[in-house]
N, C-alpha and C positions, 0 to 999 in steps of 0.2 A: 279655419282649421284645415280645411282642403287644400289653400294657398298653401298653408306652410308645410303640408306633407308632401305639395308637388313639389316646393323648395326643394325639401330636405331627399328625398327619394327618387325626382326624376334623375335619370341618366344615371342613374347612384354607381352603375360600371367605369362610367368615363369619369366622376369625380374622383372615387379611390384611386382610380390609375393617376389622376394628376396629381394627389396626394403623395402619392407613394412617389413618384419622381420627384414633386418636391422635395421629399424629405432623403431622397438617395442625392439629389444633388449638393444639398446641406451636408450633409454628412461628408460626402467628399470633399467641399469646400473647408470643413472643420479639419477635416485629417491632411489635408494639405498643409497644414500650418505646424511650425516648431513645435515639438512636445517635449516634455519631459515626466518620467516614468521610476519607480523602484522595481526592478522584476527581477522573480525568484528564478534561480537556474538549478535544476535538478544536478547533485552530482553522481554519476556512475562509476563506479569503480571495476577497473578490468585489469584480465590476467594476473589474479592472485592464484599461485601455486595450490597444487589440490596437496600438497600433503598442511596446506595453516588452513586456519579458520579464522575470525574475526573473532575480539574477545569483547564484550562493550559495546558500546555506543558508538553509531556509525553518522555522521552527519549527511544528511537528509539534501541540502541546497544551500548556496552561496546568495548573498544579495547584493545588487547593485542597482547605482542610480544612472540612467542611460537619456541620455536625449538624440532628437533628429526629427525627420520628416513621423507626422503625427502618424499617419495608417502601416508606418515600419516600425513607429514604438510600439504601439497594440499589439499588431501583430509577433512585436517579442514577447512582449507582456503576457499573453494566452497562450499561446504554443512555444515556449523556451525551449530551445537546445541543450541536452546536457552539456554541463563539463567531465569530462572522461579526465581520469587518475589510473595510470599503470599501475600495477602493482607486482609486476614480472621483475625474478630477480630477489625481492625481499624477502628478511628472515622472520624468524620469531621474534617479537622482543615489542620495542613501543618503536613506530612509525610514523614521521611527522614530513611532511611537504607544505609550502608554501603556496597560497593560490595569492596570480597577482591580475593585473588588467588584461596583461596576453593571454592567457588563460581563458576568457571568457570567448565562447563562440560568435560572435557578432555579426552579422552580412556587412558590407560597405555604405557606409552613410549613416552610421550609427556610432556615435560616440559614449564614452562611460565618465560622467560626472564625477566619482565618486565610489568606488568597494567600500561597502557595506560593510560583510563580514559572511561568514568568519575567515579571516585572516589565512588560517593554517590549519592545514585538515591533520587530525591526532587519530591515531589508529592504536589498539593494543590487539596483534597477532599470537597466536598460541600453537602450539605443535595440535592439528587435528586427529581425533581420536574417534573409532566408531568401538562401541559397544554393542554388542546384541541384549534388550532390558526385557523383561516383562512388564506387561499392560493391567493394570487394575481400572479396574470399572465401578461408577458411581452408578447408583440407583436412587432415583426419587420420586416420590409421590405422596398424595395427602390421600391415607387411605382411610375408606369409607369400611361401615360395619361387613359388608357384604364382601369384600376385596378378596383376591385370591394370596396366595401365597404365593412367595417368590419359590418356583421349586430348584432351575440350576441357570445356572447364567456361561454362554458359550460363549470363547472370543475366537475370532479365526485372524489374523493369527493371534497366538497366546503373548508372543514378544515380536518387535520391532526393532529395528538395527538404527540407531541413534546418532550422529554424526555431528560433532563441534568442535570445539574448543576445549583441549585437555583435563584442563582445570577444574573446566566446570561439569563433563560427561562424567568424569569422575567422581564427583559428588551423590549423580545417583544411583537409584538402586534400582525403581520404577518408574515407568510412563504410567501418569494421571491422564486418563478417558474424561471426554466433556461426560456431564450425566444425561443417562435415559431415563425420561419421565413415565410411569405407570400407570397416570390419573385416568380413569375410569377404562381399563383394559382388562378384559377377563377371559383372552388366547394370547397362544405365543408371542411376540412383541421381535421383530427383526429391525435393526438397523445400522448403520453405517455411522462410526463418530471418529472424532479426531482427537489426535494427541493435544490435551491441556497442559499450560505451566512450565511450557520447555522453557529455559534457561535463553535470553538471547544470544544469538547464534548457532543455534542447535536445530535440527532436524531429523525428524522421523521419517522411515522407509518401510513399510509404504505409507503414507497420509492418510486411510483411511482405515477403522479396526471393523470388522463385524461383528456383531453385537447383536447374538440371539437369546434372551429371556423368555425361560418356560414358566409358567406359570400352573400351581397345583391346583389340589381341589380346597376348596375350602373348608 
């Protein structure tokens, strides 16, 4: 037993160390070799005029299938470069651009097998619109016999200034507050919430509401 623990434990510094060189040399040997990869490329969209907003569904990333030297595929593979989309210049209406292989950010020595998709980026632009709304706030809790009573609920600010997409800022009337919970609180109750339910593309100023709950006697 003593044998095998002098085995297994003497010098046990100098073994890891050759371990570890082994396996950093393997790995370079491995990524030295052709690969081939599918990797997602974020897309960004820049220089859309402040007077639109986006209406809809915004697509997220392109995919494609890329080969080359192995530790250049990875390296696309994990850390992707966006593809950047102007958007300087366009109107309201539906907006569509082509993505094609040039498109894609690549370094040299890296080839594209294949576009994936999507194909063609689809945008629906709207005239932007701010409204100033009022904030309504949820309260919840599972209240126990002994529980106070909610006596008055203070928002600071009372409305928020709302910013989207025509269409749709138009629809409403209120901003929906996430809810503040009450479960076993018997003083004032202070916190900070955020606008729920917005419509996508839409934005509240500021992000966050304050949210003070007095509580009576019981």
């Amino acid at each position: 037993m003593s044998l095998l623990r002098s085995l297994l434990f003497e010098n046990l510094g100098v073994k890891l160390t050759a371990l570890l060189l082994a396996a950093l040399i393997y790995f370079n040997a491995l990524t030295d070799r052709p690969a081939r990869e599918t990797v997602s490329f974020p897309i960004a969209l820049q220089d859309l005029p402040d007077s639109l907003a986006i209406a809809g569904p915004v697509p997220r990333e392109a995919q494609a299938e890329i080969h080359g030297l192995g530790k250049t595929v990875l390296r696309m593979k994990y850390f992707p470069p966006a593809i950047t989309i102007s958007l300087a210049g366009v109107r309201a209406g539906h907006f569509e651009r082509s993505l094609n292989v040039a498109d894609l950010p690549l370094p040299p020595g890296l080839e594209v097998e294949r576009l994936v998709g999507p194909r063609m980026v689809s945008l629906e632009l709207d005239r932007r619109m701010l409204r100033r709304l009022p904030v309504a706030s949820r309260i919840e809790w599972t209240q126990p016999a002994a529980a106070r009573p909610v006596g008055r609920i203070v928002l600071e600010p009372a409305a928020v200034m709302v910013s989207g997409p025509a269409r749709m800022v138009a629809r409403l009337d209120t901003v929906d507050l996430g809810a503040v919970r009450l479960d076993g609180r018997r003083d004032t109750v202070r916190t900070e919430v955020a606008p729920q339910g917005l419509p996508e593309g839409c934005t509240a100023e500021p992000p966050l509401v304050r949210v003070t709950v007095v509580l009576g006697h019981p």
